[in-house]
C-alpha positions as a printed Julia matrix, in Angstrom:
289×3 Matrix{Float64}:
    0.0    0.0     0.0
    1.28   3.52   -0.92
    1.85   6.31    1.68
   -0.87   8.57    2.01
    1.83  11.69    1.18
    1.85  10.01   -2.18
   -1.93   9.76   -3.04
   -2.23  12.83   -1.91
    0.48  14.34   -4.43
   -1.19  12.1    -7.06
   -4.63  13.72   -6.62
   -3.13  17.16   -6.53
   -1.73  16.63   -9.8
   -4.8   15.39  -11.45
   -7.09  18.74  -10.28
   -7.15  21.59  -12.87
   -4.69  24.5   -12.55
   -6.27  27.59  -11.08
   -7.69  29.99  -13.98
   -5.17  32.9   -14.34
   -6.08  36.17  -12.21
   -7.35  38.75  -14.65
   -5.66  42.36  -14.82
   -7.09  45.47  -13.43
   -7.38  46.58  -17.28
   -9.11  43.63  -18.48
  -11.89  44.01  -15.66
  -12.12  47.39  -16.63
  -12.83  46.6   -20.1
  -16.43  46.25  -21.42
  -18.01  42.91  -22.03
  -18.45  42.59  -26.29
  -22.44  41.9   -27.03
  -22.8   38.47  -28.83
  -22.96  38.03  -32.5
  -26.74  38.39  -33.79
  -27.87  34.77  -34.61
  -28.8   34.14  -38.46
  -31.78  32.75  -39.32
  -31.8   29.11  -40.09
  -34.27  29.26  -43.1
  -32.66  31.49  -45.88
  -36.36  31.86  -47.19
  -37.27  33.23  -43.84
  -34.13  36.16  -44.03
  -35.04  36.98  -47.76
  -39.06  37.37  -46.92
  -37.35  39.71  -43.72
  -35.19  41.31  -46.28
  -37.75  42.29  -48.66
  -40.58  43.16  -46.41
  -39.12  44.07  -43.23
  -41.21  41.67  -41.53
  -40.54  38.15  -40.16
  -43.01  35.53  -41.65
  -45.97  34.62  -38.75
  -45.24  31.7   -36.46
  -47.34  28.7   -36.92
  -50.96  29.27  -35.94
  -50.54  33.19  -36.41
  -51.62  35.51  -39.27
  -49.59  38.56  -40.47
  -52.08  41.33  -40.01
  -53.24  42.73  -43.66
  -50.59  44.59  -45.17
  -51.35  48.11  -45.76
  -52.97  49.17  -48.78
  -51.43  52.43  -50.44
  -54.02  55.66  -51.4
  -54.65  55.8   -54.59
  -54.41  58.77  -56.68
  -57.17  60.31  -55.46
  -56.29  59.85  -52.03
  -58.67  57.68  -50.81
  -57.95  54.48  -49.3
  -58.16  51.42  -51.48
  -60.41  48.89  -50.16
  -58.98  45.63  -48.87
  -59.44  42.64  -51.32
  -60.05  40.08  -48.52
  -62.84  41.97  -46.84
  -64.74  42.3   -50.86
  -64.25  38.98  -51.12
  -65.98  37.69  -47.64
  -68.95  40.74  -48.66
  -69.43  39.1   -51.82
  -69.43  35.25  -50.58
  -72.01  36.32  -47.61
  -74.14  37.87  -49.98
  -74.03  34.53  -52.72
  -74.91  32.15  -49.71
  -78.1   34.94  -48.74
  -78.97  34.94  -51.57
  -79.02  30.8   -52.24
  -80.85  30.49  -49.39
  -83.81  33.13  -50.78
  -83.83  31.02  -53.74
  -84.57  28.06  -52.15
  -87.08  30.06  -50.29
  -88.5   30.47  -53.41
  -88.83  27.57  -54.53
  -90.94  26.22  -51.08
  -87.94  24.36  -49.61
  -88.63  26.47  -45.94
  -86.2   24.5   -44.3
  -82.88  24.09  -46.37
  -79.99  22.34  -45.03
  -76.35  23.8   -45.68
  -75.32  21.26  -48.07
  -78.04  22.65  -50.28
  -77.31  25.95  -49.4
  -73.55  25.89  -50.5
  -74.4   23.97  -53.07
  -76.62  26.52  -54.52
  -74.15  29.09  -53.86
  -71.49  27.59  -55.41
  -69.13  27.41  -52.43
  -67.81  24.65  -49.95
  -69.53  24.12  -46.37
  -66.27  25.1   -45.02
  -66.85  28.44  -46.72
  -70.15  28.91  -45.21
  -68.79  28.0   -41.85
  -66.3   30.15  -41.88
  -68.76  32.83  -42.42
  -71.37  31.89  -40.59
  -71.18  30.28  -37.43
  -74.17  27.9   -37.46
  -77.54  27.43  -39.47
  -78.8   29.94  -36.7
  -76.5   32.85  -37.75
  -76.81  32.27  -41.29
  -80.33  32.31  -40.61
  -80.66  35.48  -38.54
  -78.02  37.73  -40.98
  -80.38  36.88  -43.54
  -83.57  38.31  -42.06
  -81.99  40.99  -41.0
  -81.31  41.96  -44.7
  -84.96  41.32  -45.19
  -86.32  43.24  -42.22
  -84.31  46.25  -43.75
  -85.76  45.66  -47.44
  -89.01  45.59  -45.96
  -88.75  48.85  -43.89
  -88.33  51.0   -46.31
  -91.04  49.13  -48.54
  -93.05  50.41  -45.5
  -94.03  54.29  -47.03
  -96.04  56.61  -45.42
  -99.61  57.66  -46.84
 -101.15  61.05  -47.1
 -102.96  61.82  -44.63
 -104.44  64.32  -47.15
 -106.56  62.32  -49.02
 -109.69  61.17  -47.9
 -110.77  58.35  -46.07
 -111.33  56.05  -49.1
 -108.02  57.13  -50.74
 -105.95  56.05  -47.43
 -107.92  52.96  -47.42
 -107.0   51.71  -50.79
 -103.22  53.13  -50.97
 -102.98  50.93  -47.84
 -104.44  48.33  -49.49
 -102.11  47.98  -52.27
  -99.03  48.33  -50.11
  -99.6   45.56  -48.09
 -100.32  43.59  -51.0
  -97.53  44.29  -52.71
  -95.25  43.9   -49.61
  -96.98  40.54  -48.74
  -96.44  39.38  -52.54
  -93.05  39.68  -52.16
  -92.51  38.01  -48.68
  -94.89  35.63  -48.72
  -91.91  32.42  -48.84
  -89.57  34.43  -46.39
  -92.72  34.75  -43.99
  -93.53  31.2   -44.19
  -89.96  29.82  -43.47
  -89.4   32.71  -40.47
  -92.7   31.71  -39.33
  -91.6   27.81  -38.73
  -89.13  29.11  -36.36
  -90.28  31.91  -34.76
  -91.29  29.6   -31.44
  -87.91  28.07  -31.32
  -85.67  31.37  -32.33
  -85.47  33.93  -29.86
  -83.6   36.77  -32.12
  -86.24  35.83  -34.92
  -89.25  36.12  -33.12
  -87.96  39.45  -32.37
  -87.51  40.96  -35.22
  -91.06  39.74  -36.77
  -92.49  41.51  -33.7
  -90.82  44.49  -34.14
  -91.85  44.69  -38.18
  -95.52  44.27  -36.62
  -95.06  46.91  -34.49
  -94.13  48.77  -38.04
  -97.32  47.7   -39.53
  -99.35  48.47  -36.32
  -97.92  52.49  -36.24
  -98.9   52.82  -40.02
 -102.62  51.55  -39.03
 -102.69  53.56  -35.98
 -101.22  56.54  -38.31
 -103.4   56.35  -42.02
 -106.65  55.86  -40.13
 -105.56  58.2   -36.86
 -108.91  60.62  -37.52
 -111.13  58.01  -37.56
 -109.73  56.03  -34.26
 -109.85  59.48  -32.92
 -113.48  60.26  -33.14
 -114.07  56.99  -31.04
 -114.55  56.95  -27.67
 -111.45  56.64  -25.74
 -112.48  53.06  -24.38
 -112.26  51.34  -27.87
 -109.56  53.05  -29.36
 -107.13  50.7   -28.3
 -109.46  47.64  -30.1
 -110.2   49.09  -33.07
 -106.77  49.69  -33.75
 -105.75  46.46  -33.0
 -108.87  45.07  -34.97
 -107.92  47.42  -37.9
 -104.29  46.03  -37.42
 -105.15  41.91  -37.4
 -107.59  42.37  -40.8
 -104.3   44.09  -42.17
 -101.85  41.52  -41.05
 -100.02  38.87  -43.52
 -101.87  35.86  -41.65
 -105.19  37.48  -43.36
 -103.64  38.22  -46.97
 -102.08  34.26  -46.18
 -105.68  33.24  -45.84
 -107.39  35.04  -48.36
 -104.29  33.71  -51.09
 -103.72  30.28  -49.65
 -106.53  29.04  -47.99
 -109.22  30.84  -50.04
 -107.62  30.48  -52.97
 -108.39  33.61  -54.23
 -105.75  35.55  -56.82
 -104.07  38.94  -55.86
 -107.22  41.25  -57.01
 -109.6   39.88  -55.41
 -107.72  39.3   -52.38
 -107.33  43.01  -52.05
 -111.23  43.3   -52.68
 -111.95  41.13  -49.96
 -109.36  43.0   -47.4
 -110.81  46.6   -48.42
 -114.25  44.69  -47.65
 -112.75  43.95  -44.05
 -111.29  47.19  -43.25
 -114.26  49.04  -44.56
 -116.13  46.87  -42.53
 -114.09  47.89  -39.35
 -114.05  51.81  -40.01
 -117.73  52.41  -40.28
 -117.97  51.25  -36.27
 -116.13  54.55  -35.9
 -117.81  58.06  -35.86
 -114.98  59.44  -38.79
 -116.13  56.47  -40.74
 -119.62  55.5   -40.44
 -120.78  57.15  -43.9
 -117.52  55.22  -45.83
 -118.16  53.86  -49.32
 -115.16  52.41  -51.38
 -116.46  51.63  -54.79
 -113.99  48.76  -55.45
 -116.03  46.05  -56.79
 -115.56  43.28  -59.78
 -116.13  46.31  -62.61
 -115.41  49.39  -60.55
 -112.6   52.13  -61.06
 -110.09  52.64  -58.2
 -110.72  56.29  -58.78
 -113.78  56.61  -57.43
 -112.79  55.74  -53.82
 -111.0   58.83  -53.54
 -113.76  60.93  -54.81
């Protein structure tokens, strides 16, 4: 066995030799900042080197770039945005074709399909059959509104009653397939019952408004029902009766809904002596005489 003095020299030998003590001047001096890595990808430094930005980590978009004026100064519009406008309004308007054609309840394979896009596409647009839905009777409820005109209250009685007449017909005409789809869901869509309520309300402050003299000279107690009898005679679900049920055509469906309103009006004072001449034969002109 070796003496411990020589193990112990061994060990010392084996140990690494204390770093050399730096110099007062190379503590003073400052520490050099480390080289600026490269990018790995050379695509990645020429797209930094020709845009200025670096390209979007996985799962990120770069925002839009920014579109220069044009000559006149006005911003151009972005490309992306015109696209999205223009594929919302193909799928609204597939779906009011298929209105159209009686299918009230379309699914969104026959919806893109009619568009010409891919259900991704409409998903990524819409985020459900709800949505889609609901954008699209919005865009009717404001096609609607300003179908909604007001009437002169300077004609006479007769005259209010027929220019009303023909207004609903005409608006009824042309929403008669939207109406029957939104009314298949109005129990089960919250947002959609709402807006059909508030285009009644609409309909009810045009009643309430064309025929305000004669609801006036009643007595105060049956204002409020003759207005609202005046408003259910002109609702759709009465011109939906009269066209689908009765089976009658668009003339004499308006014949039969003067009939009902006239009927209405002469309970009130203003319009007991009323007398539209609007049968099979007669001229429109002479109501407002």
């Amino acid at each position: 066995m070796k003496p411990r003095s020589q193990l112990l020299s061994r060990g010392a030998s084996r140990s690494k030799p204390p770093a050399p003590a730096r110099t007062r001047a190379e503590k003073d001096e400052p520490a050099k900042a480390p080289a600026k890595a490269r990018p790995k990808d050379r695509a990645a430094a020429d797209a930094v080197k020709k845009t200025g930005r670096r390209p979007a980590s996985p799962g990120k978009r770069n925002p839009p770039p920014h579109q220069p004026p044009s000559q006149d100064g006005k911003e151009r519009p972005d490309g992306r945005l015109e696209r999205g406008a223009r594929t919302r309004g193909q799928v609204l308007d597939a779906l009011l074709s298929l209105l159209a054609e009686g299918n009230y309840a379309p699914s969104t394979q026959e919806v893109s399909e009619r568009a010409g896009v891919s259900r991704r596409l409409v998903f990524h647009h819409f985020t459900d059959t709800e949505s889609m839905l609901a954008a699209f009777y919005q865009k009717q409820t404001a096609i609607l509104d300003a179908l909604v005109t007001p009437i002169a209250d300077s004609l006479p009685l007769p005259g209010r009653l027929l220019a009303l007449v023909e207004q609903r017909a005409r608006i009824y005409e042309r929403i008669t397939h939207t109406r029957r789809a939104a009314l298949t869901r109005e129990y089960v869509s919250p947002p959609l019952a709402g807006r059909l309520n508030a285009f009644r309300s609409i309909k009810r402050a045009q009643i309430e408004a064309v025929f305000a003299p004669e609801i006036a000279s009643c007595h105060q107690s049956v204002r409020t029902e003759i207005a609202a009898a005046l408003g259910c005679a002109a609702s759709f679900s009465t011109w939906e009766s009269l066209r689908r049920h009765q089976q009658l055509d668009v003339e004499a469906a308006q014949r039969v809904l003067t009939h009902l309103l006239s009927g209405i009006l002469r309970l009130t004072p203003g319009g007991a002596n009323l007398v539209v001449l609007y049968g099979t034969g007669a001229r429109r002109s002479d109501a407002s005489k």
